[in-house]
DSSP file (Angstrom, degrees, kcal/mol; ACC not computed):
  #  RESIDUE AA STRUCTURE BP1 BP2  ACC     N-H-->O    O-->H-N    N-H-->O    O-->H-N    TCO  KAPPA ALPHA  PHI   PSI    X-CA   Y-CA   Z-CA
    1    1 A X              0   0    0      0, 0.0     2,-0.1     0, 0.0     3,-0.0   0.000 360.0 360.0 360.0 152.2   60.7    3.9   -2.3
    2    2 A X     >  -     0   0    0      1,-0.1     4,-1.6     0, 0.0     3,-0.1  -0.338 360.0 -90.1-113.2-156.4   61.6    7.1   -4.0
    3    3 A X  H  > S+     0   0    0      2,-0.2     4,-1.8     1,-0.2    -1,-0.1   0.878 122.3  55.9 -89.2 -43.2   58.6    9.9   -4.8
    4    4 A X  H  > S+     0   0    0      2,-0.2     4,-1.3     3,-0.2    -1,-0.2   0.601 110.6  51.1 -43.4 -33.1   57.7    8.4   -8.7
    5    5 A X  H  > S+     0   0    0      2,-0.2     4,-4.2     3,-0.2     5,-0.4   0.946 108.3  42.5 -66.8 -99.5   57.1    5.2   -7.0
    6    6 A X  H  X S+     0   0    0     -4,-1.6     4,-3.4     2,-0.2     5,-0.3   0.909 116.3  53.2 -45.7 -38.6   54.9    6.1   -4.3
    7    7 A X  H >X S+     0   0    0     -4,-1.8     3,-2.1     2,-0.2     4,-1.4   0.954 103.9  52.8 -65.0 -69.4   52.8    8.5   -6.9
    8    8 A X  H >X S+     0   0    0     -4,-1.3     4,-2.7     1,-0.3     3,-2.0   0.908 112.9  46.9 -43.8 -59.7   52.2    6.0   -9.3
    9    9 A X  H 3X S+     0   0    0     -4,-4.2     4,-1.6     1,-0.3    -1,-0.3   0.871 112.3  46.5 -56.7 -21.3   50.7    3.9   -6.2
   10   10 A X  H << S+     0   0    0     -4,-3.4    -1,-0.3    -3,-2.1    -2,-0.2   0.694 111.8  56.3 -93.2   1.7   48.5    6.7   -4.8
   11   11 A X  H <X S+     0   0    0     -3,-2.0     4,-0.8    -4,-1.4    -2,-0.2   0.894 110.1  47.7 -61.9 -76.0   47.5    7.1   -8.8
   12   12 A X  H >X S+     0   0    0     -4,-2.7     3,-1.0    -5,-0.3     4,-0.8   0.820 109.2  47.8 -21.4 -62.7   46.5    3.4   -8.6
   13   13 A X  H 3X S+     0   0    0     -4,-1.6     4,-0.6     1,-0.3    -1,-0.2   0.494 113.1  51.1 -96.3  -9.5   44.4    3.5   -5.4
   14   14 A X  H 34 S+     0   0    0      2,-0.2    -1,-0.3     1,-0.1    -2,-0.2   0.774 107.7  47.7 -88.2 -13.5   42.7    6.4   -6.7
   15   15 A X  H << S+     0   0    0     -3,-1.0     4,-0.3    -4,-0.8    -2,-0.3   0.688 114.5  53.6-100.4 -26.6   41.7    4.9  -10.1
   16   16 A X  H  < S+     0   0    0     -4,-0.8    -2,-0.2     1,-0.2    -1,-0.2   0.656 107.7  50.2 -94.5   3.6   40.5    1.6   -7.8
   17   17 A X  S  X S+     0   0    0     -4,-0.6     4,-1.9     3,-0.1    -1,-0.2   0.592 108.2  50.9 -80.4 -16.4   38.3    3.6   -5.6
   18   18 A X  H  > S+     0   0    0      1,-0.2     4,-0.7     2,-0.2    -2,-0.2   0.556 111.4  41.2 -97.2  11.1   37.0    4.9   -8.0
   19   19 A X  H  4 S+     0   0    0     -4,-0.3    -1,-0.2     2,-0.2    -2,-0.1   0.053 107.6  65.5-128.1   2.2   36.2    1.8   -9.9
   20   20 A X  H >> S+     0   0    0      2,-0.1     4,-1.9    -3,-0.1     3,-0.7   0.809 111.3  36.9 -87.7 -72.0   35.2    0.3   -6.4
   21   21 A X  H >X>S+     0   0    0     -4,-1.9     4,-2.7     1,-0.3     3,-2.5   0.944 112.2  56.8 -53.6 -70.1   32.0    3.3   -6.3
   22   22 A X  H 3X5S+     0   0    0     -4,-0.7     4,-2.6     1,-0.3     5,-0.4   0.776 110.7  40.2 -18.4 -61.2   31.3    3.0   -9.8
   23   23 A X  H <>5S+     0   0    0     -3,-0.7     4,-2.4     2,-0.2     5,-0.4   0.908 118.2  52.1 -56.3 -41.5   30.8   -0.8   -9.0
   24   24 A X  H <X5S+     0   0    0     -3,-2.5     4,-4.1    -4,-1.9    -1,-0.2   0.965 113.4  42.0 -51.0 -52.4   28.8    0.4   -5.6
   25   25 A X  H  X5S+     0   0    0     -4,-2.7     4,-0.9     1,-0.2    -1,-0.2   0.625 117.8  45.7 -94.6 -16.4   26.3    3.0   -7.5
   26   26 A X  H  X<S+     0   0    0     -4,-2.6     4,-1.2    -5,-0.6    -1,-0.2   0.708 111.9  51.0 -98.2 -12.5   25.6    0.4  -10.6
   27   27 A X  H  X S+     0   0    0     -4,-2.4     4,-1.6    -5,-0.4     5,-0.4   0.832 115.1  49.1 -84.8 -35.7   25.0   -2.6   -8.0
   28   28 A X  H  X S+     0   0    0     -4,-4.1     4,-4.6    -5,-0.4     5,-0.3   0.999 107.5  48.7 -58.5 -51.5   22.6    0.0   -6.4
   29   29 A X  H  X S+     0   0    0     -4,-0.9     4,-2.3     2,-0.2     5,-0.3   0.976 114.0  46.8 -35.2 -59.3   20.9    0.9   -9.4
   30   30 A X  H >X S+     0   0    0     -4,-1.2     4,-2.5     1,-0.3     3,-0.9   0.987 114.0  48.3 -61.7 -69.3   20.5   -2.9  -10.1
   31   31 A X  H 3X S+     0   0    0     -4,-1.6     4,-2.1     1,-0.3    -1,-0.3   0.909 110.0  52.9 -23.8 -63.4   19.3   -3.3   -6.4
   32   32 A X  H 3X S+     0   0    0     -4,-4.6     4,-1.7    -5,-0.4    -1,-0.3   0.906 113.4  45.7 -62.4 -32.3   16.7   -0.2   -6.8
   33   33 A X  H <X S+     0   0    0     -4,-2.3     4,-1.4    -3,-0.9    -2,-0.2   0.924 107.4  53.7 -61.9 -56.7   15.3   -1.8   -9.8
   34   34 A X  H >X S+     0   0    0     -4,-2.5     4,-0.6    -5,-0.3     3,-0.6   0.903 109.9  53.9 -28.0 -69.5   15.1   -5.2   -8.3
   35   35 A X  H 3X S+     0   0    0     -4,-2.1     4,-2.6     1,-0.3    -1,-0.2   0.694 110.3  40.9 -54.5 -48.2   13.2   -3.5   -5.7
   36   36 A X  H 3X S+     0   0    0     -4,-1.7     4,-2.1    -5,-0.2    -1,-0.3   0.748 111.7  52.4 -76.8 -25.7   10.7   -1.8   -7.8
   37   37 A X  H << S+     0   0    0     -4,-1.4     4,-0.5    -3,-0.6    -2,-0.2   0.695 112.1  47.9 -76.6 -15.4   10.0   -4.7  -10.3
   38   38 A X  H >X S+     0   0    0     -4,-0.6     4,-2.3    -5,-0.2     3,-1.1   0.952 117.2  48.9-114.3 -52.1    9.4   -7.0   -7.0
   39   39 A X  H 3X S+     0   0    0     -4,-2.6     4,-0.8     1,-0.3     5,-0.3   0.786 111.5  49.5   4.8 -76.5    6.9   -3.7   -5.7
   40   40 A X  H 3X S+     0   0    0     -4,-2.1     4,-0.6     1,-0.2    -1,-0.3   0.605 106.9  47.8 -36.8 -42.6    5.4   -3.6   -8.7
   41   41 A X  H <4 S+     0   0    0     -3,-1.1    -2,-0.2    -4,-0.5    -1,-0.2   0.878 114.1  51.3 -90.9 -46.0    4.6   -7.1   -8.8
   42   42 A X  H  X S+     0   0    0     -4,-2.3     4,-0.8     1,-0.1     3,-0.3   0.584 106.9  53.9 -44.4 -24.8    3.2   -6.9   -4.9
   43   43 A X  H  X S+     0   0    0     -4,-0.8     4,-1.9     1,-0.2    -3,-0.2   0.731 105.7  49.9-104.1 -31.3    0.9   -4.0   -5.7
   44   44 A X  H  < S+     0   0    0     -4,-0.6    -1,-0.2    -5,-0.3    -2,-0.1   0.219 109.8  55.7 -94.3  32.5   -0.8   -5.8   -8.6
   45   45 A X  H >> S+     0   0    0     -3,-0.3     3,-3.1     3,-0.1     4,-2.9   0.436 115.6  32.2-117.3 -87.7   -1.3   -8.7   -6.2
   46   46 A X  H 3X S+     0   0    0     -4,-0.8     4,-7.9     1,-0.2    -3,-0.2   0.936 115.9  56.7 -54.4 -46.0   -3.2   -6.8   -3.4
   47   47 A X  H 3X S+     0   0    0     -4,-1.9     4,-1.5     1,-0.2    -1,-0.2   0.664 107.4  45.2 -66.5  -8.7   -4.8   -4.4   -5.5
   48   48 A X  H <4 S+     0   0    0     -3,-3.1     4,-0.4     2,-0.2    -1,-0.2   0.430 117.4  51.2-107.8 -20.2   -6.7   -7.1   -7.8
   49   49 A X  H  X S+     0   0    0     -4,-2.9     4,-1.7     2,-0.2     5,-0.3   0.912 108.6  47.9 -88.4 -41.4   -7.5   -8.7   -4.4
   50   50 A X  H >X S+     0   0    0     -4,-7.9     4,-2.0    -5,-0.3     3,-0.9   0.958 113.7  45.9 -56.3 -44.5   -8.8   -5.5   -2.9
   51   51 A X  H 3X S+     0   0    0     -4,-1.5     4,-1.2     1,-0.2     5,-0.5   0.796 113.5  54.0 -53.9 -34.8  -11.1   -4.8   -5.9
   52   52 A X  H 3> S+     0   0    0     -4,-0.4     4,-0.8     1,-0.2    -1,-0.2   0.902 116.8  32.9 -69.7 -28.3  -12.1   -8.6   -5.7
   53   53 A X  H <X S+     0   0    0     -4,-1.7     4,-2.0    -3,-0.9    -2,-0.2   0.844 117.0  53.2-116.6 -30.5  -13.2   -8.6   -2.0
   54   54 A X  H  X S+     0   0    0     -4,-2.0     4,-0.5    -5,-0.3    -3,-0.1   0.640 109.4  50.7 -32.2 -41.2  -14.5   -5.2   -1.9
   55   55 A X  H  X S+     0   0    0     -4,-1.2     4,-4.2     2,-0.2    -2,-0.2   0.747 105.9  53.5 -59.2 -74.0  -16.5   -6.0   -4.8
   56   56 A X  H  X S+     0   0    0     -4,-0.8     4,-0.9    -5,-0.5    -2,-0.2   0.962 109.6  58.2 -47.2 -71.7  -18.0   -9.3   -3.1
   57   57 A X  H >< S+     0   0    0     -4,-2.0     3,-1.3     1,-0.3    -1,-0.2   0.623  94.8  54.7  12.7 -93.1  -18.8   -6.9   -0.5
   58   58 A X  H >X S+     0   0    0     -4,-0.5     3,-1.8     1,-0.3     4,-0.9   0.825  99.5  68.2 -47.4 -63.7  -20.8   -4.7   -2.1
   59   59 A X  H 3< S+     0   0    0     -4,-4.2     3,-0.3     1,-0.2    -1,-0.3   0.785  96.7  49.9 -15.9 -64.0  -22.7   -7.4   -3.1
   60   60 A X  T << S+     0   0    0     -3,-1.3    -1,-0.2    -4,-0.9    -2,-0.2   0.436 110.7  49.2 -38.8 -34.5  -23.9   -8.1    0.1
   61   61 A X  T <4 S-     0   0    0     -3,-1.8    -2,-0.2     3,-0.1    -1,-0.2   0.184  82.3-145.8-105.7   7.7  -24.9   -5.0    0.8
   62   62 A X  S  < S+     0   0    0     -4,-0.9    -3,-0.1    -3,-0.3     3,-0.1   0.829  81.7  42.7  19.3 107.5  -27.0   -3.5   -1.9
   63   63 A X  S    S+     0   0    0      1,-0.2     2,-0.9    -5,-0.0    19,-0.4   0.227  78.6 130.0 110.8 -16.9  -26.5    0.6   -2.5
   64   64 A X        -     0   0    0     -6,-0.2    17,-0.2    17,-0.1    -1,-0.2  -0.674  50.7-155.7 -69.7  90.8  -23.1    0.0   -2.1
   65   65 A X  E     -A   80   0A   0     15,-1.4    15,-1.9    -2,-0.9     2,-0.3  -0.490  14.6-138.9 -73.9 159.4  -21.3    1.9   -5.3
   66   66 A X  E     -A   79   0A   0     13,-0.2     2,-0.3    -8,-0.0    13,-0.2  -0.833  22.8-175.3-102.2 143.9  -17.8    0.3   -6.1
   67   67 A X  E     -A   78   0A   0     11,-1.5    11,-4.0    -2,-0.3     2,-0.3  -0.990  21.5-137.8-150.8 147.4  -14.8    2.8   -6.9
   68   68 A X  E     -A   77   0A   0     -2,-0.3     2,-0.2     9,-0.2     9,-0.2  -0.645  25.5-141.8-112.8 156.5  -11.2    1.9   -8.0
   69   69 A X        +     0   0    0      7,-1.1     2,-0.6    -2,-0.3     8,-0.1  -0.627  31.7 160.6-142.9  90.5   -8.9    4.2   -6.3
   70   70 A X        +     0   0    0     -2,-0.2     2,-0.2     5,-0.2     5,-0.2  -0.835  26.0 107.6-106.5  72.2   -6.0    5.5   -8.1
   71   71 A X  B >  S-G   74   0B   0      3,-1.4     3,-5.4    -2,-0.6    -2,-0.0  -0.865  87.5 -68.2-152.8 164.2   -4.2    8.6   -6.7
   72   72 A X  T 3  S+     0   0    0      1,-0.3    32,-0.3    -2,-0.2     3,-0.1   0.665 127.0  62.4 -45.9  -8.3   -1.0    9.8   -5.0
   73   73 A X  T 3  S-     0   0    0      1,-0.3     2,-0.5    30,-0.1    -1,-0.3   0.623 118.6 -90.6 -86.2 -10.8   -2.5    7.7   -1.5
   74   74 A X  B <   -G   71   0B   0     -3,-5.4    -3,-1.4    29,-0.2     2,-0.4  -0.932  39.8 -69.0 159.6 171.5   -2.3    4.4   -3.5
   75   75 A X  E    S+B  102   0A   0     27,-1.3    27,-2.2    -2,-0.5     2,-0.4  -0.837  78.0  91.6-115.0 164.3   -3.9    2.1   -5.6
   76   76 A X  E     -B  101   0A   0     -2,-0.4    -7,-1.1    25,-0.2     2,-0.2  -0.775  61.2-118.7 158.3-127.5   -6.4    0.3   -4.4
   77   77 A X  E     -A   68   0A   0     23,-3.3    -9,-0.2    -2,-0.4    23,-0.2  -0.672  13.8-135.0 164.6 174.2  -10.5    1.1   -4.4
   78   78 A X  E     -A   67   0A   0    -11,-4.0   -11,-1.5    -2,-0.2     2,-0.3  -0.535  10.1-138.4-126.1-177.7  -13.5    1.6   -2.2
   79   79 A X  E     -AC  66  98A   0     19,-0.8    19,-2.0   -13,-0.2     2,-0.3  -0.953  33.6-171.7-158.7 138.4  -17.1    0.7   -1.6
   80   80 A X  E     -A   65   0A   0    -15,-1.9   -15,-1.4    -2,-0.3     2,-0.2  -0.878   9.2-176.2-141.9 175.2  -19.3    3.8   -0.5
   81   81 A X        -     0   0    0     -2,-0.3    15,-1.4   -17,-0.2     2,-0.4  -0.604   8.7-165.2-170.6 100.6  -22.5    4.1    0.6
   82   82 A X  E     -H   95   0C   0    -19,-0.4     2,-0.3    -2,-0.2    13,-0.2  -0.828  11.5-173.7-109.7 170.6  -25.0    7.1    1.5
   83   83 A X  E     -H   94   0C   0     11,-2.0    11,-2.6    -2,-0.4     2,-0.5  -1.000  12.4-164.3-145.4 136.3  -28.2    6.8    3.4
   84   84 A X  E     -H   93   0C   0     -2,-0.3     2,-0.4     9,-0.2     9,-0.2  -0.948   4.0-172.1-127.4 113.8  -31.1    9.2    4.3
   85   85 A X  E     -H   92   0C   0      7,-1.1     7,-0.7    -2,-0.5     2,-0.5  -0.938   7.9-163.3-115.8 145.3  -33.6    8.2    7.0
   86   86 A X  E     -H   91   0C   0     -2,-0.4     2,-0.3     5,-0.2     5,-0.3  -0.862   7.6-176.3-116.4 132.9  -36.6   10.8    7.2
   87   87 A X  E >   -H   90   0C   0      3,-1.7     3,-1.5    -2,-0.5     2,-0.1  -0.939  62.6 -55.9-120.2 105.3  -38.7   10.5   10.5
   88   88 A X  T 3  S-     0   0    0     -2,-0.3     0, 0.0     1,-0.3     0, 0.0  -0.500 123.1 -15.6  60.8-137.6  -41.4   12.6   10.5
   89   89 A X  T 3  S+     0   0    0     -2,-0.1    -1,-0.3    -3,-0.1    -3,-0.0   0.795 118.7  97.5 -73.7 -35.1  -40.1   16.2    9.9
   90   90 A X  E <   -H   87   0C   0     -3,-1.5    -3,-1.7    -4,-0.1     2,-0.4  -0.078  57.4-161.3 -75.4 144.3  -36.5   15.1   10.7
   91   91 A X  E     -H   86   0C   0     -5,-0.3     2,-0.4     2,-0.0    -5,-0.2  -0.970   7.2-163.0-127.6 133.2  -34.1   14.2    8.0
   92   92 A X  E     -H   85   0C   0     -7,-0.7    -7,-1.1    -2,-0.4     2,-0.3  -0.912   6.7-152.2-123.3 123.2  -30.7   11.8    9.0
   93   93 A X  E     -H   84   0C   0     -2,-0.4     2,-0.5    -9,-0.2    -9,-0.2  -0.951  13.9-173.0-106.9 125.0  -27.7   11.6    6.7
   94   94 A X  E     -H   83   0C   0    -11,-2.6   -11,-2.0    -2,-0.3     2,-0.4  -0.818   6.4-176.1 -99.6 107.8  -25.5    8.5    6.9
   95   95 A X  E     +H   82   0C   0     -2,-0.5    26,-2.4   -13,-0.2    25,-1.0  -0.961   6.0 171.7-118.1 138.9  -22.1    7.6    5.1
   96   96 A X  E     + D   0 119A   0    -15,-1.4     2,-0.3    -2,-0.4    23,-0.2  -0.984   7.9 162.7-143.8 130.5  -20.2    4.4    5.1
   97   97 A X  E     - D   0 118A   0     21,-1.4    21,-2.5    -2,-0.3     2,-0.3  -0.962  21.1-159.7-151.1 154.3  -17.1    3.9    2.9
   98   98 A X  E     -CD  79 117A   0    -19,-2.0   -19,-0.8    -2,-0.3     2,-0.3  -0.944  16.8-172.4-118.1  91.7  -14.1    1.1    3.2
   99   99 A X        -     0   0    0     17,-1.4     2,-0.5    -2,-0.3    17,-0.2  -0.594   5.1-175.4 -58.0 143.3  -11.1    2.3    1.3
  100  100 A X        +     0   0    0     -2,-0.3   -23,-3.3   -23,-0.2     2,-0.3  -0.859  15.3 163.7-151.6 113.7   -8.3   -0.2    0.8
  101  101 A X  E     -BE  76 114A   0     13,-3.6    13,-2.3    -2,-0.5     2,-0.7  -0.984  35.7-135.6-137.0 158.9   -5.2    1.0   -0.8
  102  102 A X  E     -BE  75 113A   0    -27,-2.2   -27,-1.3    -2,-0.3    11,-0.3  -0.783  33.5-139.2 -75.7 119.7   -1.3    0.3   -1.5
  103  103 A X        -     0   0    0      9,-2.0     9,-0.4    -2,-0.7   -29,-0.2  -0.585  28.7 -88.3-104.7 160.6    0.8    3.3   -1.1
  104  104 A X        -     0   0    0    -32,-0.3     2,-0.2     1,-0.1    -1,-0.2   0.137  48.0 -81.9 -74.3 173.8    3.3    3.9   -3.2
  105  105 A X        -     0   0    0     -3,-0.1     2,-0.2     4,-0.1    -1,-0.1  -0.515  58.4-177.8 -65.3 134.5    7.0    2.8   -3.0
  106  106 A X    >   -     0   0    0      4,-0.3     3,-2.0    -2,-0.2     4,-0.2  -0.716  41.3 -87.3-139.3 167.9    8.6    5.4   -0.6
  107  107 A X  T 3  S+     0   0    0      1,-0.3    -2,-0.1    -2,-0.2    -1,-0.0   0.337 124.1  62.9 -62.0  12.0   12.3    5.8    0.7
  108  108 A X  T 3  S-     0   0    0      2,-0.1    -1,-0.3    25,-0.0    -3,-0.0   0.464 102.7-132.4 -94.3  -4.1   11.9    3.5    3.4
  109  109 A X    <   +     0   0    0     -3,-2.0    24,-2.5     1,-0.2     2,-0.2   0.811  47.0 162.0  36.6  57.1   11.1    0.3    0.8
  110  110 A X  E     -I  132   0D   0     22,-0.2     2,-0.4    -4,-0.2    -4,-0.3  -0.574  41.3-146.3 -98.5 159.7    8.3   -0.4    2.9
  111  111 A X  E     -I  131   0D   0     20,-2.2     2,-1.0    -2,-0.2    20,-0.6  -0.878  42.5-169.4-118.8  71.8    5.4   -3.0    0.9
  112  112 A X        -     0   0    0     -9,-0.4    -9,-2.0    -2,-0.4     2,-1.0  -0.595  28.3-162.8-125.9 141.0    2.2   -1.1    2.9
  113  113 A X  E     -E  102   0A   0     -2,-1.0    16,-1.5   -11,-0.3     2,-0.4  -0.556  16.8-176.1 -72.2  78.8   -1.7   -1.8    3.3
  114  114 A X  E     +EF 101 128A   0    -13,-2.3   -13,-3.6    -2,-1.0     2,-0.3  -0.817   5.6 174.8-105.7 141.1   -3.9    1.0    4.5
  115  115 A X  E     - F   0 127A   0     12,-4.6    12,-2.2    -2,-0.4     2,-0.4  -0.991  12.0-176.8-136.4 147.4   -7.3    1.0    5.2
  116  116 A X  E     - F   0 126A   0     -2,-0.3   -17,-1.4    10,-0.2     2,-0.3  -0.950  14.1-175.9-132.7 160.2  -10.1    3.5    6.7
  117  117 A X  E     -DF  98 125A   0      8,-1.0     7,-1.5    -2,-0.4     8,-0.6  -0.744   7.2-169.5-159.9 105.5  -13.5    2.5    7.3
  118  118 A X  E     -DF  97 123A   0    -21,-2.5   -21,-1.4    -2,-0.3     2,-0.3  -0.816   6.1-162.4-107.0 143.7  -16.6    4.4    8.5
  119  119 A X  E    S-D   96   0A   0      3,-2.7   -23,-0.3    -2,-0.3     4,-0.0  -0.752  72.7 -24.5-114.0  82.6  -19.8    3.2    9.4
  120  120 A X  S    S-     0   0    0    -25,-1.0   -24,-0.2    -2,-0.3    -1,-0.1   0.947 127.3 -41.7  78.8  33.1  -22.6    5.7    9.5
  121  121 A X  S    S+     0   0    0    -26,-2.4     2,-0.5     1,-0.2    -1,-0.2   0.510 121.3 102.8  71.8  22.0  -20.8    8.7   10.0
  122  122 A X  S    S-     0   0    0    -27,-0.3    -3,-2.7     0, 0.0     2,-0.3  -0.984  70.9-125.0-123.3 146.4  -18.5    7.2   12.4
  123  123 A X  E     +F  118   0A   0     -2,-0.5    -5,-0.2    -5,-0.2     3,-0.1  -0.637  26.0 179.8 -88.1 131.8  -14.8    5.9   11.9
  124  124 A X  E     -     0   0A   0     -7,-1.5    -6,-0.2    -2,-0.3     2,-0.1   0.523  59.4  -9.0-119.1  -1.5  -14.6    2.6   12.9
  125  125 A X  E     -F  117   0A   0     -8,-0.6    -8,-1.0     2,-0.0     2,-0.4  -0.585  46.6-165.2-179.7 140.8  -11.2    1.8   12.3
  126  126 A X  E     +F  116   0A   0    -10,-0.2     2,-0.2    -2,-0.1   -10,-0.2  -0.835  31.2 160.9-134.0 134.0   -7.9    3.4   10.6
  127  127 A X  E     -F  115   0A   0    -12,-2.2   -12,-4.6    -2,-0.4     2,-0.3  -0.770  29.0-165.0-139.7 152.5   -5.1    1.0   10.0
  128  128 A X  E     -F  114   0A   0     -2,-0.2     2,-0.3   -14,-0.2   -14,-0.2  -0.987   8.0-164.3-138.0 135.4   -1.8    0.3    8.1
  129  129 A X        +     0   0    0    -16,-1.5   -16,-0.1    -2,-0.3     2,-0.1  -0.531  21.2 173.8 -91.5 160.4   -0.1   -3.1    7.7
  130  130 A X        -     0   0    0     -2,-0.3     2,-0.2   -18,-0.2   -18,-0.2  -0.429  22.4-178.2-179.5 133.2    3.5   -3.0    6.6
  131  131 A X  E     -I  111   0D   0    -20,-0.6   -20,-2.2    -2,-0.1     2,-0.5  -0.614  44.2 -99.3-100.5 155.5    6.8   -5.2    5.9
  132  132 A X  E >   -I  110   0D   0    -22,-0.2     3,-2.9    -2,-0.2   -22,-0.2  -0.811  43.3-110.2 -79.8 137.2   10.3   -4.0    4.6
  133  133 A X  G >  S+     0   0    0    -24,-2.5     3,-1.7    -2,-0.5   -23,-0.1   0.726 119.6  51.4  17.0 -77.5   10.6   -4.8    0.4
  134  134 A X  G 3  S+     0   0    0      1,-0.4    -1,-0.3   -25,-0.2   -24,-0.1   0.334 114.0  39.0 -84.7  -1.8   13.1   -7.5    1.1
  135  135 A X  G <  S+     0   0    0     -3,-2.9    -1,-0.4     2,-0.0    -2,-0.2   0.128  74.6 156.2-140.0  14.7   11.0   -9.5    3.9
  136  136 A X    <   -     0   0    0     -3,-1.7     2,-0.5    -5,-0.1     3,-0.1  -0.497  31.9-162.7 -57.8 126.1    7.2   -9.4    2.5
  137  137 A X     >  -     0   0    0      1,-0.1     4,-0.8    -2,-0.1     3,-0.5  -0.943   9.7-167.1 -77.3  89.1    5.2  -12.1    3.8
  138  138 A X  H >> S+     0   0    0     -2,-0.5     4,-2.1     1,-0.2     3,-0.7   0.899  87.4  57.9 -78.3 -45.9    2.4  -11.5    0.7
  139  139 A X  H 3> S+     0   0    0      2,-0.2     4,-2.7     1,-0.2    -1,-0.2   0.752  97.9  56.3 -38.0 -42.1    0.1  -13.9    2.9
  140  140 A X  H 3> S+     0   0    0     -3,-0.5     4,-2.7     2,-0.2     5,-0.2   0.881 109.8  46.8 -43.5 -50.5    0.3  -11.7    6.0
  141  141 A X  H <X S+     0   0    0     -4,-0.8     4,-1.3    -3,-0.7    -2,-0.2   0.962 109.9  49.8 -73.1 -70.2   -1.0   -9.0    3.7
  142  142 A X  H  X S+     0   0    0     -4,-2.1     4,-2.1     2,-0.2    -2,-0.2   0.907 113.6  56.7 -20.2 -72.0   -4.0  -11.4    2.2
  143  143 A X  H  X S+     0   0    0     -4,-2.7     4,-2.8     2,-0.2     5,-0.3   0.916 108.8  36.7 -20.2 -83.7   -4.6  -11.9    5.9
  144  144 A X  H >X S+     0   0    0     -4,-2.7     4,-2.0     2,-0.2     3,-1.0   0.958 114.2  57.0 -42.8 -85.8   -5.1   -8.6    7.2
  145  145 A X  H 3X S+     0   0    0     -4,-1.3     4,-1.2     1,-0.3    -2,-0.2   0.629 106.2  45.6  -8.8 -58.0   -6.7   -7.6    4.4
  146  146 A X  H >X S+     0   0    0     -4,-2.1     4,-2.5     2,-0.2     3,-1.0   0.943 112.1  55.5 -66.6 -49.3   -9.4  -10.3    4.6
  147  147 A X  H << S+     0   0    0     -4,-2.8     4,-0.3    -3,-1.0    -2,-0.3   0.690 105.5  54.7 -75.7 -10.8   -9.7   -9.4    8.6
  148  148 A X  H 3X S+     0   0    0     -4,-2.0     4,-1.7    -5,-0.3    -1,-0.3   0.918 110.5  44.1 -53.2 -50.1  -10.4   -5.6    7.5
  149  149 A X  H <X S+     0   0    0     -4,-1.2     4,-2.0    -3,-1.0    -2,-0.2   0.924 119.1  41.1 -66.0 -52.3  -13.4   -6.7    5.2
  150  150 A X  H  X S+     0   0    0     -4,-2.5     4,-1.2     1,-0.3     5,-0.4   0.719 114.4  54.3 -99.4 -21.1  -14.9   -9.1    7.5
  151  151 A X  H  > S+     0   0    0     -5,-0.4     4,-1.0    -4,-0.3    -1,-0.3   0.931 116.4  34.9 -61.3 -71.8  -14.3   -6.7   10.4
  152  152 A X  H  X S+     0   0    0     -4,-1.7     4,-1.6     3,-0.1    -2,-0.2   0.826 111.8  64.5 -77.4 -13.0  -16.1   -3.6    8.6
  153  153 A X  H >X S+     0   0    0     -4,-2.0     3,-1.7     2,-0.2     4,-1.4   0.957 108.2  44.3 -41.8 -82.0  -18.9   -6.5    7.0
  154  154 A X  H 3X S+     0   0    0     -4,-1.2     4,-0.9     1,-0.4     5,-0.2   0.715 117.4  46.8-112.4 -36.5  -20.0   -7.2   11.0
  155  155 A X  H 3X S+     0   0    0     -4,-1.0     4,-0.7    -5,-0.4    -1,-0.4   0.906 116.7  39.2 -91.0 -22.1  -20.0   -3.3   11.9
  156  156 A X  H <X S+     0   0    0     -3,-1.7     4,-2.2    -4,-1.6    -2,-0.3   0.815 116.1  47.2 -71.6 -30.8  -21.8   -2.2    9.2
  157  157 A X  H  < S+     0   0    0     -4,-1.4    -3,-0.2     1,-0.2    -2,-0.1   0.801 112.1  59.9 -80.3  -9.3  -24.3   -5.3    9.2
  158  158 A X  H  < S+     0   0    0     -4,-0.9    -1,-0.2    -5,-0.2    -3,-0.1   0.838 121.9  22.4 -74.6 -47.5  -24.4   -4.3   13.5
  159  159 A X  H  <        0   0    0     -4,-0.7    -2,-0.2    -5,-0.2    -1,-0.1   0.514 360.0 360.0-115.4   7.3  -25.8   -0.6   12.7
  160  160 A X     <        0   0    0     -4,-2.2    -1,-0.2    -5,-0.0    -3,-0.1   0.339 360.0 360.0 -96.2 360.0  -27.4   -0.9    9.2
């Protein structure tokens, strides 16, 4: 194979790697998109269920403000609550708040569920659920979720 020969072929194989990446970096693109639409579609799931059961909550408890919770932690929203009990001279101040939010889509293409929850100036639990993107079980998530509420319901309704 003389020298014209072999250039033309290393010519080739450079014009099909490079039409190999091309292919790579627009099936990623499509793939990152994917990823976010199916995100996107998760986050307005959980977040219309946290505002729903949070809500319900609050209900229960009366003095309990509801707040949607929209910031760089997440979407999501909280139920807060202060309380003052005066004994005699003595003055006690009391906070209890449930936050439940989604945090945003991160480079690890994790789907994840955080919650913190104080009762009376004490933390009574802080927790995160999470699945990879491609393997959310959205019922897992519904699940937890529910065993968060009913979890801080039976500790607040324990020291209130």
């Amino acid at each position: 194979m003389d020298f014209q020969a072999r250039l033309h072929k290393a010519i080739e194989r450079g014009r099909q790697e490079r039409a190999a990446r091309a292919q790579e970096e627009q099936k990623e693109l499509l793939n990152q998109r994917e990823l976010q639409r199916l995100f996107a579609g998760y986050r307005l799931d959980l977040s219309e269920r946290i505002e729903n059961a949070l809500q319900q909550l609050a209900d229960h408890f009366p003095g309990f403000r509801f707040e949607p919770v929209l910031s760089e932690q997440g979407w999501g929203a909280a139920i807060v609550r202060d309380d003052l009990e005066i004994r005699g001279r003595t003055r006690k101040s009391y906070f209890s708040r449930l936050e439940m939010v989604v945090r945003p889509l991160s480079e690890s293409r994790v789907l994840e569920l955080a919650a913190k929850a104080t009762v009376r100036n004490r933390e009574v639990f802080r927790r995160s659920h999470y699945h990879r993107l491609t393997e959310v079980d959205i019922t897992s998530f519904h699940e937890t979720m529910d065993l968060w509420v009913l979890e801080f319901a039976e500790a607040y309704a324990s020291e209130s």
